[in-house]
C-alpha positions in Angstrom: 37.8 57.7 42.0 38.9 54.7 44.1 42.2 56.3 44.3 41.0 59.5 46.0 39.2 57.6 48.4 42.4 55.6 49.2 44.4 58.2 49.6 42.2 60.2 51.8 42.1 57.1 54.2 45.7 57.0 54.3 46.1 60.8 54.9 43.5 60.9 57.6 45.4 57.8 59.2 48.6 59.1 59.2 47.5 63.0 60.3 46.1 60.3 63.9 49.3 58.9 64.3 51.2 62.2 64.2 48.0 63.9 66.6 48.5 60.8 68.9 52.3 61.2 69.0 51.8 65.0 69.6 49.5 64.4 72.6 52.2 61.9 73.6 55.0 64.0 74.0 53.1 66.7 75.6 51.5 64.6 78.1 55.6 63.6 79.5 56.7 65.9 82.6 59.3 68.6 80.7 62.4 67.3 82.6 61.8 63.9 80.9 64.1 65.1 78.1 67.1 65.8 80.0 69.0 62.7 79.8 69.3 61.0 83.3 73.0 59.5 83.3 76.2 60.8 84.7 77.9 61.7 81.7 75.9 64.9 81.4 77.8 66.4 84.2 81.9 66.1 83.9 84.0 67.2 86.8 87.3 68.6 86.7 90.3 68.6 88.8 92.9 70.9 88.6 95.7 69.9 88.3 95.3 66.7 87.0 98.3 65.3 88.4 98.9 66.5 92.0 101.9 67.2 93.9 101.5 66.1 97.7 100.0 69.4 99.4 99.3 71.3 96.8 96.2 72.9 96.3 93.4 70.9 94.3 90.1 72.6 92.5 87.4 70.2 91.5 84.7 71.7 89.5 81.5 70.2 88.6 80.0 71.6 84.8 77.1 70.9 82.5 76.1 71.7 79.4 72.6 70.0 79.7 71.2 71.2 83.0 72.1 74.8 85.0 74.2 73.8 88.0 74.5 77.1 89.6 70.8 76.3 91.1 70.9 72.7 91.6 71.3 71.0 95.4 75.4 70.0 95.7 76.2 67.7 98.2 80.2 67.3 98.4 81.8 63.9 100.1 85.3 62.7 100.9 85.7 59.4 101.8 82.2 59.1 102.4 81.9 61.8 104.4 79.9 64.9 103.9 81.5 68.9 103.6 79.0 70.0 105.0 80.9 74.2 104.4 81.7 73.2 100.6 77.8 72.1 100.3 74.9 74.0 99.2 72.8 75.4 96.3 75.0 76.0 93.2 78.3 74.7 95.2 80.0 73.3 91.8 83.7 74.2 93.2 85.7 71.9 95.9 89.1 73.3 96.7 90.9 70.9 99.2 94.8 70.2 99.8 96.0 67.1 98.4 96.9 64.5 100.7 100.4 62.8 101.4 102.6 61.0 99.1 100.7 58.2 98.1 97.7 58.8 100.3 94.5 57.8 97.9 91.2 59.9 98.4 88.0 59.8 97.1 86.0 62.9 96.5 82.3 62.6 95.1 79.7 64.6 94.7 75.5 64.2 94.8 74.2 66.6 92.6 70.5 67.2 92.8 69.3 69.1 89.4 66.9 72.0 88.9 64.7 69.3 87.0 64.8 66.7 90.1 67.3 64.5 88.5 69.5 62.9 91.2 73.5 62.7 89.5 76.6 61.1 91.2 80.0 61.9 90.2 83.2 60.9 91.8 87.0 61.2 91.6 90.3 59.6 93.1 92.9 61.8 94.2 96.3 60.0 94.7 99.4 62.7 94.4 103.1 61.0 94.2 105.9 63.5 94.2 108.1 63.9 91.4 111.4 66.1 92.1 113.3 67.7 89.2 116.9 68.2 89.3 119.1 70.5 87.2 123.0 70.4 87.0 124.7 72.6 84.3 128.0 72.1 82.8 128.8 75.7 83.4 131.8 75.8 85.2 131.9 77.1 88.8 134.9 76.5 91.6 134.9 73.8 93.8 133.2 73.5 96.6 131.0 76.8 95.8 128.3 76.9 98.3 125.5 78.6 95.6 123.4 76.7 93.1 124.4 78.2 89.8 122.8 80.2 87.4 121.9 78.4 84.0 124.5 80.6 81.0 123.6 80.9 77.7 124.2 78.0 75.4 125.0 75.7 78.7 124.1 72.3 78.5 121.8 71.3 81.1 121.5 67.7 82.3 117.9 67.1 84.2 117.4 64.2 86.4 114.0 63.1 87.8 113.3 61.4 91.2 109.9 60.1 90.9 108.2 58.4 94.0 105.2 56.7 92.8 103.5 54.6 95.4 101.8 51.2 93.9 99.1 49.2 95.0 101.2 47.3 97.5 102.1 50.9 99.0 105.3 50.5 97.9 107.6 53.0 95.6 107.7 51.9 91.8 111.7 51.1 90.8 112.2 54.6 89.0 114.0 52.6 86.6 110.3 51.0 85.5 108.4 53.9 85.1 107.5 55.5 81.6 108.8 59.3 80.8 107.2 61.4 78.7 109.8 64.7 78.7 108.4 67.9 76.8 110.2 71.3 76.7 107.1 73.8 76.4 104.6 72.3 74.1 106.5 70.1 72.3 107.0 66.5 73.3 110.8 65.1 73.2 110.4 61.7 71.4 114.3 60.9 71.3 114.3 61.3 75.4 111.4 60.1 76.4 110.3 56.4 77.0 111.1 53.3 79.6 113.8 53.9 82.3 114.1 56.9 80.5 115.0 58.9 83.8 116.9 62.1 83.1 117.6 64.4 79.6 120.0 66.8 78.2 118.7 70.3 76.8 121.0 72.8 75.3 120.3 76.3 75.2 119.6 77.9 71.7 121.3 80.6 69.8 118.2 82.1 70.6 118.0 82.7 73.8 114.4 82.4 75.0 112.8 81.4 78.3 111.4 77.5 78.3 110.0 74.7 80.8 110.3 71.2 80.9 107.3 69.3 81.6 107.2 65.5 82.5 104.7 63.0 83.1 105.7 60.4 84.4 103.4 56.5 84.4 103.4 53.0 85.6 103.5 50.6 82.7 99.4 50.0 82.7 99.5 53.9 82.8 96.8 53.6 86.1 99.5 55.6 88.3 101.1 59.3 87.1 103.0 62.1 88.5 104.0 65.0 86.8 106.4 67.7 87.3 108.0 70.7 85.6 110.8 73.3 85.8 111.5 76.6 84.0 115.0 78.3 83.1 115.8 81.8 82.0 119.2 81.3 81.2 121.9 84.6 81.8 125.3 86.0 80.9 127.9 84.5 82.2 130.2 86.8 84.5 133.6 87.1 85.8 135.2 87.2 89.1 138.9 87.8 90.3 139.9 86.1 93.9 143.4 86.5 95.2 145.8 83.4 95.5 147.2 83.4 98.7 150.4 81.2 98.3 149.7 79.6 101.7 145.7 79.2 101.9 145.3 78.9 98.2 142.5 80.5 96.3 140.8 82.9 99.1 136.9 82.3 97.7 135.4 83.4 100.4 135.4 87.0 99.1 135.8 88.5 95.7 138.3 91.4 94.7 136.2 94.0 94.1 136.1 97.3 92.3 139.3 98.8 94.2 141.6 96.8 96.1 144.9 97.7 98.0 147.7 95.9 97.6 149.4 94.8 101.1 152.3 93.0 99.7 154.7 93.8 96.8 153.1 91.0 95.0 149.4 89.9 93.9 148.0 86.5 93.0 145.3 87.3 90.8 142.5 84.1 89.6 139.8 85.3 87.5 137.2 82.6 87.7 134.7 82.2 84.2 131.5 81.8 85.5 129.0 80.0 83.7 131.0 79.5 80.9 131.5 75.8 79.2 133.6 73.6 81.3 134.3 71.8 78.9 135.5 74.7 76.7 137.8 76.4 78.7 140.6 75.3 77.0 139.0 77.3 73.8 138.3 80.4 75.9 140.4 83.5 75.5 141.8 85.3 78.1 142.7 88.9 77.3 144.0 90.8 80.1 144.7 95.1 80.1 146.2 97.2 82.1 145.4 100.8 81.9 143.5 99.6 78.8 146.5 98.5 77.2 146.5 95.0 76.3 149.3 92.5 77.8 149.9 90.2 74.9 152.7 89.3 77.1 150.9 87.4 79.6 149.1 85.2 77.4 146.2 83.5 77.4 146.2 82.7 81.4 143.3 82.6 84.0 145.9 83.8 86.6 148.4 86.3 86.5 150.6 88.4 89.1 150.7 91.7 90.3 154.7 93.0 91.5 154.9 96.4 92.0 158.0 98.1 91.5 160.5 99.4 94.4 159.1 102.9 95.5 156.2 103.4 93.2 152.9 104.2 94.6 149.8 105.0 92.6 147.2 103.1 91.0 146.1 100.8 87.5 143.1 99.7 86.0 143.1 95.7 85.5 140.5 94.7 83.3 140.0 90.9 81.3 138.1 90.2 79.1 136.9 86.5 78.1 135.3 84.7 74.8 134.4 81.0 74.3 135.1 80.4 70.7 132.8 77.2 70.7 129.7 79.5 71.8 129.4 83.1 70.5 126.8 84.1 73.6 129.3 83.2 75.9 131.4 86.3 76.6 132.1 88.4 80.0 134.7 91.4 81.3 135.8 92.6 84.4 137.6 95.1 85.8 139.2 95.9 89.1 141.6 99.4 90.6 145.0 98.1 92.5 146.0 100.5 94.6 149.8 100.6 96.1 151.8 102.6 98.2 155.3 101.6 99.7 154.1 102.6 103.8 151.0 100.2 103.0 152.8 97.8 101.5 155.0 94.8 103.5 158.6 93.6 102.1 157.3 89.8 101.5 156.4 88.7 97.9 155.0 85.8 96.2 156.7 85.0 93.3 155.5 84.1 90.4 156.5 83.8 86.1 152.8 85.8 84.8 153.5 88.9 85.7 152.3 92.7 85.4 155.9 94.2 84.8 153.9 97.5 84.1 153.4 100.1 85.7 154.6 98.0 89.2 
């Protein structure tokens, strides 16, 4: 019997406290239990690393409190947007500033729940230019930038220009690298000093980027960068050889071509192609689409007509690189010749179409 009675006690104490605590929590104002700190609102900039003028989009978001009605009040250096401001204004797009330049961006958020919430961010953008050189081969002194060929070897060099504390650029040569190509991070490549990389096409030719991040050594400082390739065939071209200007590159022999002298200097030039495999590359040159085994395996041959004749032939080449099966091209060209077009001067030369000239 004492028992029940203790027990009842003990119920009828404990059903108070959990009545008091009740009235307690009910009593408190209903935006009491949204938390008031800052980290209940993140804000966003995109992209994270900047280029100098580029366009920047800093977002405001919550998960704890609906921003799209709550009082926005946006600030740079201090001073108030008053256009980017307003109920629900939870997007800043702005221009970043010069190479270098810092800027602070904040925001005053007032909250549907009369919570007051200050969030800022620096904005400091530092170029990083990217630099591509392929070892496909191209003549000298060609004016283009050329295309990237299958299976080329590509050599990519970056010129970061990170601005310190002192307002001073950062030796490139003391800056961190972190090189990916697509998703996946190039360990081997990246690290200190690590400044430029080598990336050789696959068998499978597919489309890729390189991305790089690049740091100061306390990591407080970044630029990033990136560049994509779609590599191509490589292609062939013929130029004539003028024995007194040399290699005539300012314009390709194209699809018909009249002869104005008994003979023709004829250069086909690999684009694209290996330069360091040429020496493995076949040349395989037709006329009238017999093959001249005669002639070899040369890039440049000559055309000699013979005395009287007049008509036409169909030159074609075509081109292999044994070390890299994607690398292949052809190319074909009509010589037309006729003895009252035609002058008496003539090159000379040992390669030489014998027929039909």
């Amino acid at each position: 019997m004492n028992f029940l009675k203790k027990t009842s006690v003990f119920l009828m104490i404990l059903s108070g406290v959990l009545l008091s605590s009740a009235a307690s929590i009910a009593a408190q104002p209903a935006h009491a239990q949204i938390p008031n700190s800052i980290s209940g609102v993140d804000l966003n900039m995109t992209p994270e690393t900047p280029q100098p003028g580029e366009t920047i989009t800093i977002e405001l978001q919550s998960y704890i409190t609906d921003l799209s009605g709550a009082q926005i009040v946006w600030y740079v250096d201090e001073k108030s947007v008053a256009e980017a401001s307003g109920t629900g204004k939870t997007k800043y797009i702005l221009k970043a500033p010069k190479n270098g330049v810092r800027l602070s961006v904040s925001a005053s958020i007032t909250t549907i729940e009369g919570r007051r919430v200050q969030k800022s961010i620096d904005i400091q953008p530092n170029a990083v230019d990217l630099v591509a050189e392929t070892n496909g081969f191209i003549p000298a002194l060609y004016p283009g930038k050329p295309l990237i060929a299958y299976q080329n070897t590509v050599k990519i060099i970056a010129m970061p220009h990170l601005v310190g504390t002192d307002g001073s650029e950062i030796n490139p040569k003391k800056l961190i690298y972190m090189w990916k190509r697509n998703s996946k991070v190039l360990q081997d490549q990246s690290g200190y000093g690590k400044q430029s990389i080598f990336i050789t096409g696959n068998v499978v030719p597919r489309p890729y980027t390189i991305w790089l991040d690049v740091s100061s050594i306390d990591g407080k400082i970044h630029g990033a960068s990136n560049i994509s390739f779609e590599e191509s065939d490589p292609s062939l071209a013929f130029y004539e050889d003028d024995p007194l200007y040399g290699t005539l590159y300012n314009k390709m022999i194209g699809d018909r071509f009249q002869l104005k002298n008994k003979e023709l200097n004829v250069l086909a030039v690999p684009y694209g192609f290996n330069a360091n495999d040429l020496e493995s590359t076949t040349f395989v040159w037709s006329i009238n689409s017999d093959e001249q085994p005669d002639l070899g395996n040369k890039r440049s041959v000559t055309l000699r007509v013979k005395e009287g004749a007049s008509g036409s032939s169909g030159i074609s080449l075509e081109t292999r690189n044994q070390q890299s099966i994607l690398q292949g091209a052809s190319a074909a060209f009509t010589a037309y010749f006729n003895p009252k077009k035609i002058s008496n001067s003539a090159y000379g030369g040992s390669d030489t179409f014998n027929n039909p000239f």
